[in-house]
C-alpha positions as CSV (number, residue, x, y, z in Angstrom):
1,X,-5.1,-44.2,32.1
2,X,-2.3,-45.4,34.8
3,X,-0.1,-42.9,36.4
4,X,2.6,-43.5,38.6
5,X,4.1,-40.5,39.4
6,X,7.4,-41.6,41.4
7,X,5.7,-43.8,43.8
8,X,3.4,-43.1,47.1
9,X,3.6,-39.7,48.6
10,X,5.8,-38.1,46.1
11,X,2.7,-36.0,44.9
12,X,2.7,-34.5,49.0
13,X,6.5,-33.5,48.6
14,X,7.2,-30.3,49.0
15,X,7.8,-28.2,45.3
16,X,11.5,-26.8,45.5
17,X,11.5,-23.0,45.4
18,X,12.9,-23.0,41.7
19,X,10.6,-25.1,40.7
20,X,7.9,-22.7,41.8
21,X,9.7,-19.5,41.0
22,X,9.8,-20.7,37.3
23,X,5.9,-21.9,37.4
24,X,5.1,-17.9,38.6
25,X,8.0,-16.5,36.2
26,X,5.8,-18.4,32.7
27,X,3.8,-15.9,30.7
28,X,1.7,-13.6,32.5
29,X,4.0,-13.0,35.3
30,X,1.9,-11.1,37.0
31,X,-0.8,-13.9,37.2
32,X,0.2,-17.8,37.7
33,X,-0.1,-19.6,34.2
34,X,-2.8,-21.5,33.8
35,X,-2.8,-24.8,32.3
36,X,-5.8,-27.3,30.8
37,X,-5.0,-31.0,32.4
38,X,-7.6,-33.4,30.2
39,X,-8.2,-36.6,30.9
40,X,-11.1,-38.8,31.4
41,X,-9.9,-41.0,34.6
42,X,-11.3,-38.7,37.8
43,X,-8.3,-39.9,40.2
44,X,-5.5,-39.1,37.1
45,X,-6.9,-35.3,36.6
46,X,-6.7,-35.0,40.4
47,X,-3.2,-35.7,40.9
48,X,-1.5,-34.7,38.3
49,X,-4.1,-31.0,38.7
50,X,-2.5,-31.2,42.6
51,X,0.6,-31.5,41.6
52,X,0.7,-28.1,39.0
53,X,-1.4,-25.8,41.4
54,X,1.6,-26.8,44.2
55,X,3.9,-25.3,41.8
56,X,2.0,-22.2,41.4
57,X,0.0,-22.7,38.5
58,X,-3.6,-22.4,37.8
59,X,-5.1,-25.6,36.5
60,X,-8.6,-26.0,35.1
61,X,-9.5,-29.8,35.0
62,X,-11.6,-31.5,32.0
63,X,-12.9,-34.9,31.5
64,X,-13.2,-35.1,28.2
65,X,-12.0,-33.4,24.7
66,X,-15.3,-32.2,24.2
67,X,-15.1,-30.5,27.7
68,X,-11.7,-29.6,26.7
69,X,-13.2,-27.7,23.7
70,X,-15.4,-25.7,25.4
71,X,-13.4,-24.7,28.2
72,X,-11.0,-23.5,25.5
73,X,-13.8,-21.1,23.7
74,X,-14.8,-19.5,27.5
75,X,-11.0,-18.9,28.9
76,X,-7.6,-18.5,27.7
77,X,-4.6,-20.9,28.7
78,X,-0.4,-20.9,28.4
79,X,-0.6,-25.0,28.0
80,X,-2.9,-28.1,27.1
81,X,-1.7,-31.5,29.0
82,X,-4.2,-34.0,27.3
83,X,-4.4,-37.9,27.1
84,X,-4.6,-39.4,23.9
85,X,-6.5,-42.5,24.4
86,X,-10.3,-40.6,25.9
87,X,-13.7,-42.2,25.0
88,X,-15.2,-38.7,23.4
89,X,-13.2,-36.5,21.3
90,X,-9.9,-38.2,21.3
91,X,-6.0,-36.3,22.2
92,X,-5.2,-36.5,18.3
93,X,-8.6,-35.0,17.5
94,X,-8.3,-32.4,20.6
95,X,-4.8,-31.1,19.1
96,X,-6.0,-30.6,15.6
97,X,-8.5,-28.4,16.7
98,X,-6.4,-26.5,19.1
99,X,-3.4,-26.1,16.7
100,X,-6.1,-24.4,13.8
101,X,-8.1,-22.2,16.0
102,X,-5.1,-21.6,18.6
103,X,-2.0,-22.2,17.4
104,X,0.5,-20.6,19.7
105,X,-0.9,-22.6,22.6
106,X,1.5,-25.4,23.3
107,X,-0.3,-29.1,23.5
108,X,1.6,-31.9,25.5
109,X,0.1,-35.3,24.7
110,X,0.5,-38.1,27.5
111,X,0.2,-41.8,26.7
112,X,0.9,-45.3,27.5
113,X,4.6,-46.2,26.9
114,X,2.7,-48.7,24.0
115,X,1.4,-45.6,22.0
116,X,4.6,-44.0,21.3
117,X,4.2,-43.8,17.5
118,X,1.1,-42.3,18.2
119,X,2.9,-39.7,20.5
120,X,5.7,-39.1,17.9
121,X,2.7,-38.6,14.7
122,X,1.0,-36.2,17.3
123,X,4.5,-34.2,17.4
124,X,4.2,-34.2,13.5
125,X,0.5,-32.4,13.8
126,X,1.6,-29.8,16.3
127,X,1.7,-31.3,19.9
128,X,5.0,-29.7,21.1
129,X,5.9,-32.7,23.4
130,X,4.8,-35.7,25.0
131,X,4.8,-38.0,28.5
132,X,5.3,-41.2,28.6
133,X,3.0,-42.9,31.5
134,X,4.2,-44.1,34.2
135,X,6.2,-40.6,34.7
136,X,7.5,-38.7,37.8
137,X,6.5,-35.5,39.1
138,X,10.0,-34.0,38.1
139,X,9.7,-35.1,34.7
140,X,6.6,-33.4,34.3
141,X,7.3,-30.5,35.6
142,X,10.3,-30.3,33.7
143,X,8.1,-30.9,30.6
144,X,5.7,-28.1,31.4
145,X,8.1,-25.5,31.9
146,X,9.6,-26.3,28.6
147,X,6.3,-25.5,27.3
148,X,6.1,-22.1,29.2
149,X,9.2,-21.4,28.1
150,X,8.1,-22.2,24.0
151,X,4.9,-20.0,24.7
152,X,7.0,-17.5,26.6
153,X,9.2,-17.8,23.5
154,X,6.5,-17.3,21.0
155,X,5.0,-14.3,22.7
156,X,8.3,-12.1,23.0
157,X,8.4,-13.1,19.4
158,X,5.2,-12.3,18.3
159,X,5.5,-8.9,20.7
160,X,8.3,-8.1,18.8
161,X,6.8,-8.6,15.5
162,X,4.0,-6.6,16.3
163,X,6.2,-4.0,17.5
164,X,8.5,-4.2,14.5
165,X,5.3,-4.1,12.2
166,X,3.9,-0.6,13.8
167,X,7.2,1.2,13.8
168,X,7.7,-0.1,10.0
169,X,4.0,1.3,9.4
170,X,5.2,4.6,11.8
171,X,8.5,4.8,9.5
172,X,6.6,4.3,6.3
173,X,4.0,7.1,7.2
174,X,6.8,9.6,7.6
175,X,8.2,8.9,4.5
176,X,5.4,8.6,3.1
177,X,4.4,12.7,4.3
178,X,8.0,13.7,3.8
179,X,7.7,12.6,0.2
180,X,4.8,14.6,-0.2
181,X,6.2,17.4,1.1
182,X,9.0,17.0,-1.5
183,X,6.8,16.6,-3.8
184,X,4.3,19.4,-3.2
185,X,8.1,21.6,-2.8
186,X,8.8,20.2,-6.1
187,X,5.6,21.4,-7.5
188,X,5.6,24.7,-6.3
189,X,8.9,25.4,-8.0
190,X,7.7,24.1,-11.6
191,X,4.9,26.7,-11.0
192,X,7.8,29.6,-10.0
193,X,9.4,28.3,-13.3
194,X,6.3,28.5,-15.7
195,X,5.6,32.0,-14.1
196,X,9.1,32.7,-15.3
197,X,8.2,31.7,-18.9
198,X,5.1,33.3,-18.5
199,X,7.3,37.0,-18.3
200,X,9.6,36.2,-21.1
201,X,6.7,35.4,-23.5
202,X,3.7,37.6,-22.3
203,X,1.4,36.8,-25.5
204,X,0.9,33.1,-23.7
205,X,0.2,34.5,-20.0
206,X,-1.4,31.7,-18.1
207,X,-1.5,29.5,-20.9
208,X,0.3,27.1,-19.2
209,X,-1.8,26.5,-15.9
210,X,-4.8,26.6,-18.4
211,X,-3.6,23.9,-20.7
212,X,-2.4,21.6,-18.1
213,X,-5.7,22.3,-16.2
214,X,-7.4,21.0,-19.0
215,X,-4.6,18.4,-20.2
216,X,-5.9,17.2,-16.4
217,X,-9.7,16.9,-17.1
218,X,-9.0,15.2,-20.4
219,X,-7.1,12.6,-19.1
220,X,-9.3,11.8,-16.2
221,X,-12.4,11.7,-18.8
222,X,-10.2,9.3,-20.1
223,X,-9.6,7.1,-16.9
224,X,-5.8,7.4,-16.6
225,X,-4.6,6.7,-13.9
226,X,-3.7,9.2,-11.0
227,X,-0.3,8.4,-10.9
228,X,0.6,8.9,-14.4
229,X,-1.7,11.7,-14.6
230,X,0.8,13.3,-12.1
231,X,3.2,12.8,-14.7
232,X,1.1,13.9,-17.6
233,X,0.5,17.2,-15.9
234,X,3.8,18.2,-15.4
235,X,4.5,17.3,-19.0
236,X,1.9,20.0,-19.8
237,X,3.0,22.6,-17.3
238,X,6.2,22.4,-18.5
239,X,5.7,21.6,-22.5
240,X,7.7,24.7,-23.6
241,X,10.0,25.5,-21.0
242,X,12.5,25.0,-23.7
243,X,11.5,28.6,-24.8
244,X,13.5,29.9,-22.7
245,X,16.4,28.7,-24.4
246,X,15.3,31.2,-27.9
247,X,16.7,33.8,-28.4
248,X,13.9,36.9,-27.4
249,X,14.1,38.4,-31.2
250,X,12.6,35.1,-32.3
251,X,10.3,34.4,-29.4
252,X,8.9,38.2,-29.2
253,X,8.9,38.9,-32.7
254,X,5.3,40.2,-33.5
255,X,5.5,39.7,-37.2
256,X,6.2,36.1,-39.0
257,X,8.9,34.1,-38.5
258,X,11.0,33.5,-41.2
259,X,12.4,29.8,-41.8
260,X,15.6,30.0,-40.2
261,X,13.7,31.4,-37.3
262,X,11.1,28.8,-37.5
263,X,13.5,26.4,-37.5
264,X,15.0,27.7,-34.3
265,X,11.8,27.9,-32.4
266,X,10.9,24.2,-33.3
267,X,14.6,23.6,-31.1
268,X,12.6,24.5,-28.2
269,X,11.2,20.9,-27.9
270,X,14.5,19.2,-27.5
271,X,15.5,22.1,-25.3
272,X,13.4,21.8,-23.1
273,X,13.4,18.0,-22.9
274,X,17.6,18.0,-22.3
275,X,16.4,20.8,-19.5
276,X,14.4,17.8,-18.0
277,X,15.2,14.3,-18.8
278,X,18.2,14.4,-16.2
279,X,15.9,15.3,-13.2
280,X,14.0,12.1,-11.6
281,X,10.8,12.8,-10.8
282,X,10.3,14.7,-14.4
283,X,11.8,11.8,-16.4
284,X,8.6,10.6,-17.6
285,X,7.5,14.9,-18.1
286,X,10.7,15.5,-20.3
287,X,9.0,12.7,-22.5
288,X,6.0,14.8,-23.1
289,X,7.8,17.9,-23.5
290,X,9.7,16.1,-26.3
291,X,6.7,15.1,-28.3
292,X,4.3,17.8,-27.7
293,X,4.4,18.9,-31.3
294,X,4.0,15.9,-32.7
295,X,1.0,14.9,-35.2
296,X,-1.4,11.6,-35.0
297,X,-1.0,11.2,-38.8
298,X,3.1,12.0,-38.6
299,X,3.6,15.7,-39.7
300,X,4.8,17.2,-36.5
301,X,8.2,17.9,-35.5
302,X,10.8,17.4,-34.1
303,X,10.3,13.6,-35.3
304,X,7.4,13.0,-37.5
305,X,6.5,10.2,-35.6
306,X,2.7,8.7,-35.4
307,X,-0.3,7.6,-34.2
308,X,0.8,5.5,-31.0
309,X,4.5,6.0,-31.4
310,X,3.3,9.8,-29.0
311,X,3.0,8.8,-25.5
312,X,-0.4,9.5,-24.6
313,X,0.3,12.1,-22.1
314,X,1.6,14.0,-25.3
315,X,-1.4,13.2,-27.3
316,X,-4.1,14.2,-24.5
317,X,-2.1,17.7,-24.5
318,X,-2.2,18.3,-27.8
319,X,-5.7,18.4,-28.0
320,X,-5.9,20.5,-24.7
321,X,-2.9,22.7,-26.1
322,X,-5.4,23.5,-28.9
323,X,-8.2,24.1,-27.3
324,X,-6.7,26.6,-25.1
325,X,-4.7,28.8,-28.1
326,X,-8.3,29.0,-30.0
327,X,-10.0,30.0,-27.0
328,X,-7.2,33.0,-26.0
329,X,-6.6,36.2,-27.6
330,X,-3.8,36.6,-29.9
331,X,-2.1,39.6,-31.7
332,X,-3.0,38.3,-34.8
333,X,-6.8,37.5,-34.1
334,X,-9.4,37.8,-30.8
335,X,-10.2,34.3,-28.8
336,X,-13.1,32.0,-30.6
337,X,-15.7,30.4,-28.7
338,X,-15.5,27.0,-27.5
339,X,-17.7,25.7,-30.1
340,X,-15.2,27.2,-32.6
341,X,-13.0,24.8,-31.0
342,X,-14.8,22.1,-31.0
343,X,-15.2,22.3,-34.4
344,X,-11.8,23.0,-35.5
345,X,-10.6,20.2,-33.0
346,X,-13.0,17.3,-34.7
347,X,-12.0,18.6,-37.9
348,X,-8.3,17.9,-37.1
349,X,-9.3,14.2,-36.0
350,X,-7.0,11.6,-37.4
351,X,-4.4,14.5,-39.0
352,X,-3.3,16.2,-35.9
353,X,-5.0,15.1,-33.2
354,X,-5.7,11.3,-32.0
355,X,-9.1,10.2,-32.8
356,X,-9.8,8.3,-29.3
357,X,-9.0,11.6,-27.5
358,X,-11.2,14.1,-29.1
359,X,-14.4,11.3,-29.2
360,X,-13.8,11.8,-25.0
361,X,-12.6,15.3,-25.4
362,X,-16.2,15.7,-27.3
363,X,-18.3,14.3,-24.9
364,X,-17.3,17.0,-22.1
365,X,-19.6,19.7,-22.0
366,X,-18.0,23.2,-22.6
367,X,-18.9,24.7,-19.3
368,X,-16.6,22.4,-17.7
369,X,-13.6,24.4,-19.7
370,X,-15.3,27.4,-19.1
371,X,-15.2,26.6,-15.4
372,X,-11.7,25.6,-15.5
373,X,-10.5,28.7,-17.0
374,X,-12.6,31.0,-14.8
375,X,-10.7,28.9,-12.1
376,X,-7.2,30.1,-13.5
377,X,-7.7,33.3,-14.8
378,X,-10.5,34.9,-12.7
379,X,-10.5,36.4,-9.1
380,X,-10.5,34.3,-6.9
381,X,-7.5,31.6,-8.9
382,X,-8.8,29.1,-6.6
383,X,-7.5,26.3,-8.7
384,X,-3.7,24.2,-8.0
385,X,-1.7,23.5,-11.0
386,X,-0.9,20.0,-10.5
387,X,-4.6,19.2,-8.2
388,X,-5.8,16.1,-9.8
389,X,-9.4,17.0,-8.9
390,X,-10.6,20.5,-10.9
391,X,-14.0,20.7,-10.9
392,X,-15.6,18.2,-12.6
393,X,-19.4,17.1,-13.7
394,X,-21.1,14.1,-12.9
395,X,-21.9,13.2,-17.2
396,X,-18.7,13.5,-17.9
């Protein structure tokens, strides 16, 4: 490889002070840049080496690209200056490698003035400028502080993306607790609410926490997902929050209903789902509140629609719904046993209740319900309304 760098001597002038002042002010201000000069002519490396460390940088000097490589893996550098035409791993070869496994480190490719399409395809694989030999000193100089500037350039960048990326991530985690905290505020007033319905109709105290308690383990038996179980269990908390909307003769009328007054309480269903459907978060809820009378085989009200016209939230309920009224004391009639439910709940399969729900529904053991409603109605009420873990067992 022939160099002339501005004819004899011009590598022993002295570097003007900008010159030098821009070499210290590259990347890593506080330390001088350090740059890779390859070539595999001895006397080339050597000057044009003498030349960068005069302007304050710190060169490293290899004689070959395989040298080249492995200097690469042991130390980090702000520029390459490589030959292209070198007996070993060729310039072309070198860049490839050095643009995949480092490709924010600019690579200027040097060459005979008879290789310059193979310096402009080397710009097309990454190099981010080339020399022409024979050059001068100020030429390459100029050429290597363009390419501490274009690191320099890429680093701030890349700074600021990673700085962009963590307060996005900070931003996000805030939101991300403040929306739980919403949420949970959100949660705690539907239970302030169903306490409310809980005073105007005393017969069905704690019902509610019960039935979406177990409106809860259903569905997880039944691998919905969390999300929409979310949804699911405020559709049961809330499933007759339209009650409060009948008139108290009707809803606290210990004898039978008469059919006008039948026909009143069934309003309770669209009550409550014009209560809900206009609040956000309890969109999909007012849906399950709407349907929660409904039957698999079409005989329920308000609609009489069927099968897998219900959302399924509604259809898990139903099943849960009846489970807790058998299980709970009534004026008419003391609570049955969970077997009793069991029964009457498979003997509803198909009619009332959806098939595909009571097979799971069957398969839980009844001490999970009995723990549940310990949970709720015992001492200690450990148990959260809308927690998506209640205590669970490993067969189910």
């Amino acid at each position: 490889m022939a160099l002339n760098l501005a004819g004899p001597g011009v590598l022993n002038a002295p570097a003007s002070a900008d010159a030098e002042s821009d070499a210290r002010s590259a990347p890593g201000a506080h330390s001088p840049a350090r740059i890779l000069v390859v070539d595999d002519e001895t006397h080339v490396r050597a000057m044009v080496g003498s030349t960068l460390e005069r302007q304050g940088f710190e060169v490293h000097l290899a004689s070959s690209g395989r040298e080249a490589l492995e200097t690469l893996e042991r130390n980090s550098f702000d520029l390459v200056l490589t030959d292209i035409v070198m007996q070993d791993v060729n310039g072309i070869a070198l860049l490839e490698r050095i643009h995949a496994q480092y490709p924010n480190l600019p690579v200027v490719m040097v060459t005979a003035i008879h290789d310059i399409s193979v310096a402009i395809d080397s710009m097309r694989r990454g190099a981010y400028d080339y020399l022409l030999k024979p050059f001068e000193r100020e030429h390459l100089l100029s050429t290597v502080q363009r390419a501490m500037d274009h690191r320099h350039a890429l680093e701030e960048t890349h700074n600021y993306q990673q700085s962009l990326e963590q307060m996005v991530r900070a931003r996000t985690e805030m939101l991300r607790h403040a929306m739980e905290d919403l949420e949970h505020s959100y949660d705690v007033t539907l239970e302030a609410l169903g306490d409310a319905l809980d005073l105007k109709d005393s017969e069905t105290e704690g019902h509610s926490k019960r039935v979406t308690a177990y409106t809860i383990a259903l569905a997880r038996a039944m691998g919905i997902p969390p999300a929409d179980i979310k949804i699911i269990a405020r559709g049961a908390f809330l499933h007759d929050v339209g009650k409060m909307a009948i008139p108290d003769e009707i809803l606290r009328k210990p004898g039978k209903l008469t059919h006008d007054e039948q026909t009143v309480m069934r309003e309770h269903c669209m009550r409550g789902y014009h209560m809900l459907r206009k609040i956000p978060f309890l969109a999909g809820a007012a849906e399950i509140v709407y349907c929660h009378q409904e039957h698999f085989d079409g005989s329920g009200y308000p609609n009489g629609i069927r099968a897998h016209e219900i959302p399924v939230g509604a259809r898990i309920f139903a099943v849960a719904d009846a489970l807790d009224a058998i299980t709970s004391d009534r004026p008419y009639r003391r609570a049955q046993s969970f077997d009793a439910a069991r029964e009457e709940i498979l003997r509803c399969s198909g009619t009332q209740f959806d098939p595909t729900v009571v097979e799971i529904f069957l398969k839980i053991p009844n001490e999970l319900w009995q723990e549940l409603r310990s949970e709720i109605s015992g001492q200690n009420k450990r148990f959260s309304t809308f927690d998506l873990t209640p205590p669970s067992r490993s067969d189910i």
